[in-house]
C-alpha positions as CSV (number, residue, x, y, z in Angstrom):
1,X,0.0,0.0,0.0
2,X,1.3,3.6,-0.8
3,X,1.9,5.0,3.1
4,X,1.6,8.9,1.6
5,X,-2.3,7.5,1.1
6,X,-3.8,10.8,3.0
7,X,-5.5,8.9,5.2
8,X,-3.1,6.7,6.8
9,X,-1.1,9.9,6.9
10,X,-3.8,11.3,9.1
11,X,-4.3,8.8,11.1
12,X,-0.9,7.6,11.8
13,X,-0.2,11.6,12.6
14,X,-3.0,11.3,15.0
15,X,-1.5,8.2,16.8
16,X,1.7,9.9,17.0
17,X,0.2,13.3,18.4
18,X,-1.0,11.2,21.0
19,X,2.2,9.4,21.7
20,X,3.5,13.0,21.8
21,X,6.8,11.9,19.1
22,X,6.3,14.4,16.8
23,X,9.6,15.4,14.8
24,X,12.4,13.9,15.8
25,X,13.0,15.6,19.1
26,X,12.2,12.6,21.3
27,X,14.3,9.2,21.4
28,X,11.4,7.2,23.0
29,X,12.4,3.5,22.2
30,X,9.4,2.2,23.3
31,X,7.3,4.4,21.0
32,X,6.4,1.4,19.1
33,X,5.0,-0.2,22.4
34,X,2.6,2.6,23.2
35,X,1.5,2.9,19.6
36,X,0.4,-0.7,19.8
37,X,-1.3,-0.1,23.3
38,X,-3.5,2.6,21.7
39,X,-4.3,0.1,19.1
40,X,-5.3,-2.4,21.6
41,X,-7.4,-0.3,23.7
42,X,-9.3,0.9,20.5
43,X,-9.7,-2.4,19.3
44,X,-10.7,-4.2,22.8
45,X,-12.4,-3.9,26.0
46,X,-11.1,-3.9,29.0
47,X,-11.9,-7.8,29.3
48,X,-10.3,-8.2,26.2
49,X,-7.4,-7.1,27.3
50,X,-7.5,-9.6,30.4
51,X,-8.2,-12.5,28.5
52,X,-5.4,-11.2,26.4
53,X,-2.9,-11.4,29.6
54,X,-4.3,-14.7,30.1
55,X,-3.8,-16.2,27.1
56,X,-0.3,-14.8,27.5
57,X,0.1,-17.0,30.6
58,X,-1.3,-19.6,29.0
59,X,1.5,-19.7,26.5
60,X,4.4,-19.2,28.6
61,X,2.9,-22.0,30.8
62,X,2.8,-24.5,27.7
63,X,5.9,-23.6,26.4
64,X,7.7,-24.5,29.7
65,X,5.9,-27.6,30.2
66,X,7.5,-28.8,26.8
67,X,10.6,-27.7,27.1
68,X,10.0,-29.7,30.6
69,X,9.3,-32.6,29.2
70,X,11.4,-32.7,26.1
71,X,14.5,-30.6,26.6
72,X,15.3,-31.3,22.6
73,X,11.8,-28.7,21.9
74,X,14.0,-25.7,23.0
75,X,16.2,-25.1,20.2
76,X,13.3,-25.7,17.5
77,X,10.8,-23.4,19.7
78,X,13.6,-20.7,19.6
79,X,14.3,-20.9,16.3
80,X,10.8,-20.8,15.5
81,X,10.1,-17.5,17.5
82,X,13.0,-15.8,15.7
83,X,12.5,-16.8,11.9
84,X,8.1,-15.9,13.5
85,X,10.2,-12.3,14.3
86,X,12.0,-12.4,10.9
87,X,8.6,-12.7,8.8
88,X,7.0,-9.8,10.0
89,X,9.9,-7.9,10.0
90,X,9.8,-8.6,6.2
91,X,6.4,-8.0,5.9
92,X,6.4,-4.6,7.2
93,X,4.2,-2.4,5.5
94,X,5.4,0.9,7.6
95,X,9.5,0.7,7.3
96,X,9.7,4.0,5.2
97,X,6.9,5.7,7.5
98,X,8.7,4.6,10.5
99,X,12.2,5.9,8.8
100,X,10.9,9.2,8.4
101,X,8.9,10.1,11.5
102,X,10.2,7.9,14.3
103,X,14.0,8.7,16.0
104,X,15.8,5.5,15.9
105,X,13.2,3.7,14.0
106,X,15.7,0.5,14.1
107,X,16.0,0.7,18.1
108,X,12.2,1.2,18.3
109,X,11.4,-1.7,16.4
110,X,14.0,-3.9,18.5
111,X,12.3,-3.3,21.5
112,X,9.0,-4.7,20.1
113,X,9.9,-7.5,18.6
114,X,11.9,-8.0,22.1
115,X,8.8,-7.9,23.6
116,X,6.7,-10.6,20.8
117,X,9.4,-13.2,22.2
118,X,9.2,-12.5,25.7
119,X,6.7,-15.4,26.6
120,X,9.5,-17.7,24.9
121,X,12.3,-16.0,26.8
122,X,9.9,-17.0,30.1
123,X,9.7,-19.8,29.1
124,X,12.9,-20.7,27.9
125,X,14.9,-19.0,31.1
126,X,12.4,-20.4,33.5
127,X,12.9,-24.3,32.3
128,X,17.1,-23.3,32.6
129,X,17.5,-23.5,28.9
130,X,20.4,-20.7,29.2
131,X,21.9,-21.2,25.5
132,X,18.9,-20.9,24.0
133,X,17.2,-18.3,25.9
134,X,20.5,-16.4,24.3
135,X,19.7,-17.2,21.2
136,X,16.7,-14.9,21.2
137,X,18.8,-12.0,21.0
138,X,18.8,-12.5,17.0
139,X,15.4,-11.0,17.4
140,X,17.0,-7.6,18.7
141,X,19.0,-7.9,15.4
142,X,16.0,-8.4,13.0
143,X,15.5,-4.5,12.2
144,X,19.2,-4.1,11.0
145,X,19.0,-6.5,8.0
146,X,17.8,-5.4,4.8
147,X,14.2,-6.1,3.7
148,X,13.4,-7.2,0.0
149,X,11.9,-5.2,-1.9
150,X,10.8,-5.3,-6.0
151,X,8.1,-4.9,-8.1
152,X,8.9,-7.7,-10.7
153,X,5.8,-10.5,-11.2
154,X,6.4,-13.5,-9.5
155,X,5.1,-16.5,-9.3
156,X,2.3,-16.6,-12.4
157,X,1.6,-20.3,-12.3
158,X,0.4,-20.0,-8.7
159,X,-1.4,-17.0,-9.3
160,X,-2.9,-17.9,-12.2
161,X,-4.4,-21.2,-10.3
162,X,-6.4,-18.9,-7.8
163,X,-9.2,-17.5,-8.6
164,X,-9.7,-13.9,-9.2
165,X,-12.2,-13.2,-6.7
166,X,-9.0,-14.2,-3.9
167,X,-6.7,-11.4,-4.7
168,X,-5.5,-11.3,-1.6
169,X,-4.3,-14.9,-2.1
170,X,-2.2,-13.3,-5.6
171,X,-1.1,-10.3,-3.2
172,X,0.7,-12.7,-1.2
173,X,2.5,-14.8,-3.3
174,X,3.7,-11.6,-5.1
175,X,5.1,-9.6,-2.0
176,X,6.8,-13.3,-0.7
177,X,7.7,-15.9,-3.3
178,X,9.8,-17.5,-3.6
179,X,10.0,-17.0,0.5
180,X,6.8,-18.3,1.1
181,X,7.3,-21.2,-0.5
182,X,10.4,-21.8,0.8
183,X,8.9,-21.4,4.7
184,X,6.3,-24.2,3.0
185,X,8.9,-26.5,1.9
186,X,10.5,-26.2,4.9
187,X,8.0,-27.2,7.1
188,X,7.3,-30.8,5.0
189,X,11.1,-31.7,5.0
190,X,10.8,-30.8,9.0
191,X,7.7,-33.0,9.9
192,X,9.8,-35.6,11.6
193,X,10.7,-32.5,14.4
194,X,8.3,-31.6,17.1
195,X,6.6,-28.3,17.2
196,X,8.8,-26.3,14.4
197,X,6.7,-27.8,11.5
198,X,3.9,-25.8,13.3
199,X,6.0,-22.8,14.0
200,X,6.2,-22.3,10.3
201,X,2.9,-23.3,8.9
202,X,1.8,-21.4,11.7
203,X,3.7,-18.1,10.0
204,X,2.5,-19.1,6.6
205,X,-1.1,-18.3,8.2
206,X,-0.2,-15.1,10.1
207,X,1.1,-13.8,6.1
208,X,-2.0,-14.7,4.9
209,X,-4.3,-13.1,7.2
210,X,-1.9,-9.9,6.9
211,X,-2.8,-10.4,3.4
212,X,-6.5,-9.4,4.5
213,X,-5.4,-6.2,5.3
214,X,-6.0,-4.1,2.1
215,X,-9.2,-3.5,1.0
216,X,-10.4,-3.8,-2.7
217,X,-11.9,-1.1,-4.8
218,X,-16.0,-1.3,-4.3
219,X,-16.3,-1.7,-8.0
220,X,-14.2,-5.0,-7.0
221,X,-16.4,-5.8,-4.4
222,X,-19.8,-5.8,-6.7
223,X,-18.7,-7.8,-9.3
224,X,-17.8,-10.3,-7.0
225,X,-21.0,-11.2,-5.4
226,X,-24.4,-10.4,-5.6
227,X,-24.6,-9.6,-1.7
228,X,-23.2,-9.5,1.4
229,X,-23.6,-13.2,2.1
230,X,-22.5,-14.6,-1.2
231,X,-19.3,-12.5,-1.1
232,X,-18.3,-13.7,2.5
233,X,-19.1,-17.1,1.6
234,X,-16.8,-17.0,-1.8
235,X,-13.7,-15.4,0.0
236,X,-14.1,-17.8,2.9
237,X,-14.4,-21.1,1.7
238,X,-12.2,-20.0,-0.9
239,X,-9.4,-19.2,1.2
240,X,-10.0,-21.9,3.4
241,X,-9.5,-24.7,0.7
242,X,-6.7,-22.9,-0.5
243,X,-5.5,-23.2,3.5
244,X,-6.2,-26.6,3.6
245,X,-3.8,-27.2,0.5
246,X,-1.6,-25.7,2.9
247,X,-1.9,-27.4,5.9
248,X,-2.9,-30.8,5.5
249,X,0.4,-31.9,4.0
250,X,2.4,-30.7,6.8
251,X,0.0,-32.0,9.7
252,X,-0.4,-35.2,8.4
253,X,3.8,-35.5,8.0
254,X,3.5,-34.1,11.5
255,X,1.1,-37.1,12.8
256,X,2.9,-39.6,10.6
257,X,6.3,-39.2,13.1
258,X,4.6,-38.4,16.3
259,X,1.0,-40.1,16.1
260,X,0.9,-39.4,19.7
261,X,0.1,-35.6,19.4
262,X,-2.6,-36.3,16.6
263,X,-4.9,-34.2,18.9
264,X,-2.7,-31.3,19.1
265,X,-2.3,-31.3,15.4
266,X,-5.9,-31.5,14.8
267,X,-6.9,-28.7,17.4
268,X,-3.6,-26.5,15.9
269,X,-5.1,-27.0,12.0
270,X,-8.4,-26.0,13.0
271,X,-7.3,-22.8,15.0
272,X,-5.2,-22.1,11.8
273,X,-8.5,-22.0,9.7
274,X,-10.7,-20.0,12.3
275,X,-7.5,-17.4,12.3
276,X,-7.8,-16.9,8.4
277,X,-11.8,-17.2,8.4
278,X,-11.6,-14.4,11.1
279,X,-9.0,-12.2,8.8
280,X,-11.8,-12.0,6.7
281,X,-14.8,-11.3,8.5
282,X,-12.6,-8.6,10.2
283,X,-11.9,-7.0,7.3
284,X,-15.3,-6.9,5.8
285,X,-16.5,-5.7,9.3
286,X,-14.5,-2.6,8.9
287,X,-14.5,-2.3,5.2
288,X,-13.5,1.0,3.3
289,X,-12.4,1.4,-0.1
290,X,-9.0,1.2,-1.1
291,X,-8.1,0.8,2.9
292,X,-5.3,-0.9,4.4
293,X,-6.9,-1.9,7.7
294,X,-3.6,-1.6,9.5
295,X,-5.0,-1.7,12.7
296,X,-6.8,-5.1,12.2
297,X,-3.3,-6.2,12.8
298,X,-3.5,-5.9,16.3
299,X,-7.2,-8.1,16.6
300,X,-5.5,-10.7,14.2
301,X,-2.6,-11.3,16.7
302,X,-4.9,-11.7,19.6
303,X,-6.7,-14.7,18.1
304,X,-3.3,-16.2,17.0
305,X,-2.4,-16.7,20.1
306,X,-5.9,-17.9,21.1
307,X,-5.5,-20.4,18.0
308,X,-2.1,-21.5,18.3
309,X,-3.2,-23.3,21.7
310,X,-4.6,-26.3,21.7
311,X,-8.2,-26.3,22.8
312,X,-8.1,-22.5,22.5
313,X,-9.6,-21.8,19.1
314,X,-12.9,-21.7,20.4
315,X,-11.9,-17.9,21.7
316,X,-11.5,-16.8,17.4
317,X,-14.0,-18.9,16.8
318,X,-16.4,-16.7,19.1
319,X,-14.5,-13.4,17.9
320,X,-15.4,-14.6,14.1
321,X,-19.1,-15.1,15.3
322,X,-19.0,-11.6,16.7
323,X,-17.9,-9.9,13.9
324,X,-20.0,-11.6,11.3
325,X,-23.1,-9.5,11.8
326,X,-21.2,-6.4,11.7
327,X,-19.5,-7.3,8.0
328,X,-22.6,-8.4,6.8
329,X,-24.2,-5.0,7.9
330,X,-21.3,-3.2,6.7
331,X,-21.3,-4.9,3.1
332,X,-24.9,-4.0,2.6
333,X,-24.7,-0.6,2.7
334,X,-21.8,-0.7,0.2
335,X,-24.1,-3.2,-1.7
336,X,-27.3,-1.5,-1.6
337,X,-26.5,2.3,-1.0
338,X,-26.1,3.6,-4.6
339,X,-24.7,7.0,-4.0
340,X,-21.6,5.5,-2.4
């Protein structure tokens, strides 16, 4: 997305006059951190928050209970946090915003991503996994390497085997193939480890709901369905097939070496698909033309967490539920409002 769009101007300007960093007069490195707590509060109520915190316990707690039970999990959930750290980084749609209008944009971004790994550090440091828990610091290094950028097409034969209608699905595989790919590959030749397969089909689903970020052009939108409910039941099921493609392979490599954890598997692939049917719903909830929702960012990595523990999913299952009345209203009057 073009970050001069006036609007994101004007609103990122307003989240930074309330952060008080305008110019580059103040050397707040945790600017970042208080940018996303506006977000949150915006996006959540105050029990959301809470069940936030919890489900951050949650994780730290199942983390070290792994790492208890099978010290040979630290290295591959480490390394999955960092390369988790590494996508997102690359993903970035703010870098040259940040470059202009935050000091030490590098720093700033450090500390954040410092604080996305903390529940593994926790974990980690409190199991005694000391050369591990080190490890993490390649996160603080993230925002120092370069970040690839190009507008050459990639990837046609992929593209040109999804359907229109899932452009977000195109997006994708433009902005990170051959990466994408690679982070899918990568995940089949690892099925015989525990948890890193999951780690990385796990970050193949955080990229695509990221990918439900920009909104289409409402001339897009009406020649794709008739109505509201036709539209969110094409780009659903659509990108849930497409999901399934994705996952399948992997899980059932996963279960092949370790049919003990068939269960986890099972609960993880179905939190996977409630996290990209809840990209969505989201989006069409707050639907505006030519929008990148950047802030949906923020409700998106709340039900990640949700769905990335097992028995869990039911929480973005309920936050999907909630938001489907609101796209559905939302869609309509873009459907049925003719002077729009």
């Amino acid at each position: 997305m073009d970050i001069d769009h006036p609007w994101i101007q004007c609103l990122h300007e307003k989240w930074i006059a309330q952060l008080g960093i305008v110019g580059f007069a103040n050397p707040d490195r945790t600017v970042l951190l208080r940018l996303r707590w506006i977000q949150l509060r915006h996006a959540f109520p105050a029990y959301g928050i809470v069940l936030l915190g919890v489900a951050l316990l949650c994780l730290v707690w199942s983390l070290r209970t792994a790492i208890h039970h099978d010290a040979s999990l630290a290295p591959y959930i480490v390394g999955g946090a960092v390369f988790m750290v590494l996508g997102m980084h690359q993903r970035r749609a703010d870098h040259a915003f940040l470059q202009r209008h935050v000091p030490q944009p590098r720093v700033a971004m450090a500390v954040e991503y410092a604080v996305l790994v903390l529940p593994v550090l926790l974990a980690t440091v409190s199991s005694q996994a000391w050369s591990w828990s080190a490890l993490l610091l390649a996160a603080g290094v993230v925002p120092w390497l370069p970040v690839k950028q190009g507008s050459q097409v990639r990837a046609i034969g992929l593209r040109m085997r999804i359907p229109p209608q899932l452009f977000e699905w195109r997006s994708l595989l433009q902005g990170t193939y051959p990466w994408s790919f690679v982070l899918w590959i990568a995940a089949l030749a690892f099925c015989w480890l525990p948890v890193l397969p999951l780690f990385l089909v796990g970050g193949i689903a955080m990229l695509v709901a990221s990918a439900h970020e920009q909104c289409e052009p409402r001339a897009m939108l009406l020649a794709t369905a008739n109505d509201a409910r036709a539209l969110l039941r094409k780009k659903t099921f659509g990108s849930l097939r497409i999901m399934l493609f994705v996952l399948l392979p992997v899980l059932i490599g996963a279960t092949t070496f370790r049919p003990e954890w068939w269960w986890i598997h099972a609960l993880f692939g179905v939190g996977m698909l409630v996290l990209v049917a809840y990209a969505i719903v989201l989006k069409y909830a707050n639907y505006l033309p030519n929008i990148r929702l950047e802030a949906n960012g923020a409700n998106v990595a709340v039900a990640a967490l949700f769905a990335i523990l097992p028995g869990l999913s039911l929480v973005p299952l309920i936050m999907l539920l909630t938001e489907l009345p609101k796209a559905r209203a939302n869609l309509n009057a873009y459907f049925h409002a003719h002077h729009l």
